[in-house]
Each structure stands twice: as structure tokens, then as C-alpha cells.
DRENZAKE-306601 format. One record per residue (C-alpha): x, y, z; residue number from 1. Coordinates in Angstrom, 2 decimals, padded with zeros to 5 digits, always signed. Example, Ala and Ser with C-alpha at 12.3 -4.5 7.8 and 13.67 -1.06 7.14 Angstrom:
REM residues 2
+---------+---------+---------+------+
:      xx :      yy :      zz : resi :
+---------+---------+---------+------+
: +012.30 : -004.50 : +007.80 :    1 :
: +013.67 : -001.06 : +007.14 :    2 :
+---------+---------+---------+------+
This chain:
REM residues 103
+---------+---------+---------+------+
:      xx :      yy :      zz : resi :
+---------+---------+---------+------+
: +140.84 : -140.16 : +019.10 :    1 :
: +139.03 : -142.32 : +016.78 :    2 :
: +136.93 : -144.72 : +019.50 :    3 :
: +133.92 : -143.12 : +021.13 :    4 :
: +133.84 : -142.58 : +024.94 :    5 :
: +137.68 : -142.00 : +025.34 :    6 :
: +138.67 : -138.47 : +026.97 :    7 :
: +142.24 : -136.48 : +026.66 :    8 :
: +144.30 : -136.04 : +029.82 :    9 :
: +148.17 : -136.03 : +029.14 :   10 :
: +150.78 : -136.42 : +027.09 :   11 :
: +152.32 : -139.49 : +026.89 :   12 :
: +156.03 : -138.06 : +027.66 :   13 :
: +155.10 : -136.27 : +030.28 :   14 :
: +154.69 : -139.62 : +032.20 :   15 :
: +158.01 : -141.84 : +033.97 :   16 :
: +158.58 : -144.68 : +033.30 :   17 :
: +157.26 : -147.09 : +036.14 :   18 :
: +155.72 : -143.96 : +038.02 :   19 :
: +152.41 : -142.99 : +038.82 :   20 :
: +150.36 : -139.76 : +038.94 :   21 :
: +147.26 : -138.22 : +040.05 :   22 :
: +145.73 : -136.41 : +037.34 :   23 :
: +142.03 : -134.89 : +036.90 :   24 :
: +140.43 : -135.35 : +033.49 :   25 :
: +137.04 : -133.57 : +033.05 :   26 :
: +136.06 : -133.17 : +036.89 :   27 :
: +136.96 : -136.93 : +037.76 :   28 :
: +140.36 : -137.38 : +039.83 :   29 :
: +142.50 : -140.36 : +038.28 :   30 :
: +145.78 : -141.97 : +038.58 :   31 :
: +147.92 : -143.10 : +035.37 :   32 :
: +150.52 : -145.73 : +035.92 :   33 :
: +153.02 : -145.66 : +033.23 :   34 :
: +154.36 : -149.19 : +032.47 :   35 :
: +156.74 : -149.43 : +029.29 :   36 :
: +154.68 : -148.27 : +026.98 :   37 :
: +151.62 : -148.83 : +028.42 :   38 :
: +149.36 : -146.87 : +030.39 :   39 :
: +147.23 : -147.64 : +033.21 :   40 :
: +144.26 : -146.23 : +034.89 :   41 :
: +143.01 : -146.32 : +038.25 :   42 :
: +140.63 : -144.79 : +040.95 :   43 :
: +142.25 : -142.55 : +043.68 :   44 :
: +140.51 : -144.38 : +046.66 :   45 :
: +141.39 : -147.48 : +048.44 :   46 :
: +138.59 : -150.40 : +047.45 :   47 :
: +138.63 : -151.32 : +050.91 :   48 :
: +138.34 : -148.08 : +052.99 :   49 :
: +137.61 : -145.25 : +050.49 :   50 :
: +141.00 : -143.71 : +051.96 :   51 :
: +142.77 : -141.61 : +049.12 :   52 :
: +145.79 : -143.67 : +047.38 :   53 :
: +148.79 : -141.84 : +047.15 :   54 :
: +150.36 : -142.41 : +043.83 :   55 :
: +154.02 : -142.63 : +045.72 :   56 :
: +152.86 : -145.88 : +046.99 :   57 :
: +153.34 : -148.04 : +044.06 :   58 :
: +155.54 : -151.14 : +043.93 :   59 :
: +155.74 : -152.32 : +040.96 :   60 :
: +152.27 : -153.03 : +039.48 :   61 :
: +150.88 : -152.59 : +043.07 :   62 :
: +149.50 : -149.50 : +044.81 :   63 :
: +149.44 : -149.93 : +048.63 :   64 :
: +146.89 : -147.86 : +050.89 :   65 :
: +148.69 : -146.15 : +053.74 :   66 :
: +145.65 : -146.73 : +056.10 :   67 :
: +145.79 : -150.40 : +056.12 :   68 :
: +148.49 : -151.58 : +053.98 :   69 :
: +145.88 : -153.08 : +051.39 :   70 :
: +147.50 : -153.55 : +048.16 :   71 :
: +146.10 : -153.23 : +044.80 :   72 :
: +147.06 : -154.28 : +041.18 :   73 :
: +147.15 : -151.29 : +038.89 :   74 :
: +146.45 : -153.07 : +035.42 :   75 :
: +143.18 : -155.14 : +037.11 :   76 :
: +142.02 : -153.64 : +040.08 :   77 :
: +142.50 : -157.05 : +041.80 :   78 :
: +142.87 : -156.51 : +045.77 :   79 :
: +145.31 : -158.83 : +047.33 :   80 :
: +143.95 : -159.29 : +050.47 :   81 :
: +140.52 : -159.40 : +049.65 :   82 :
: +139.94 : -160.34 : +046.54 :   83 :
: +136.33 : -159.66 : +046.49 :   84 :
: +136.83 : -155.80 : +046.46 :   85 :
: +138.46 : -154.18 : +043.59 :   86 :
: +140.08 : -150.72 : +042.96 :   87 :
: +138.45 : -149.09 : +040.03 :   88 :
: +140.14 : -149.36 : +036.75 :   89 :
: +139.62 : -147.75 : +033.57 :   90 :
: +140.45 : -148.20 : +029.64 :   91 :
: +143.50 : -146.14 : +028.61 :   92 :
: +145.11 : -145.99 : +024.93 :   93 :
: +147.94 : -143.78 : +023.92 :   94 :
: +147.08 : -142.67 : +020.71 :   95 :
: +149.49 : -139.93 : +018.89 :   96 :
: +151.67 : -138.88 : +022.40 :   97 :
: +147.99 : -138.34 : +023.89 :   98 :
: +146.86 : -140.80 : +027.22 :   99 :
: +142.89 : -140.98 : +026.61 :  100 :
: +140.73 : -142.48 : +029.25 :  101 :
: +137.15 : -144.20 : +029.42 :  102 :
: +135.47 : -143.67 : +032.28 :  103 :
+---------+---------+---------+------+
């Protein structure tokens, strides 16, 4: 990986196609959303209520929490019910079949 601060966690193949996973890179629990070709990274607990996300509850570039129903965009953390909360997000390049992740 040629820019500074990005860490290995999978390979690129190993991902589905509009799926999402719970992976842990270095100590730090993460979920990758694989969109296309692009990959997306994202805390593991709800903005709102610090409940664990599953990654089964995706819809389409939302995760929903299954405490409350919040949902959250995968690509900007953006909280749809209340905006002024945010799901953590986090740089991700796929670089030579290799996901790396800032964080």
C-alpha cells in the first residue's frame, strides 16, 4: 500500500457483492460493505445507542439497528432519523485484491 496510515484486512474477492461483514483489523472490530467495486467501512455500533450492528441488516446502502430500527448510510455515516449523530466511517481503497482501511 503506497499511502501512509492505511492497514490490510481482506481480500477483495473474498467480499459479495452488495453484502456486508464484520471483520477485525489490528484489534479494532469493523464492517466492510462491498458495493460494485467499491468498498465501504463502518463502525460496528449503532450512533444512536452504542447497540452492536449486525452486518445482516443492510438494505441497500443502509444498515438498520435492531434495537430501535435507526438506520444508517454505509458510504457517509449519515443517520436518518437523527441526522445529528453519525455511524463511524472510515477510508477504504482496494489496492492489488487487498481492502486497506484508515482508521
Amino acid at each position: 500500500m503506497t499511502q501512509p496510515g492505511f492497514k490490510k484486512s481482506v481480500f477483495f474477492d473474498d467480499l459479495l457483492d452488495n453484502k456486508s461483514v464484520e471483520v477485525e483489523v489490528e484489534n479494532m472490530a469493523l464492517m466492510l460493505h462491498r458495493r460494485g467495486e467499491k468498498v465501504y467501512a463502518t463502525g460496528v455500533y449503532c450512533p444512536h445507542a452504542e447497540v452492536r450492528l449486525d452486518p445482516k441488516n443492510t438494505s441497500g446502502d443502509l444498515i438498520i439497528c435492531k434495537a430501535h430500527g435507526y438506520r444508517s448510510n454505509i458510504k457517509t455515516g449519515e443517520c436518518m432519523e437523527e441526522p445529528d449523530i453519525k455511524l463511524n466511517t472510515f477510508p477504504a481503497v482496494v489496492e492489488d485484491g487487498i481492502v486497506w482501511v484508515k482508521f
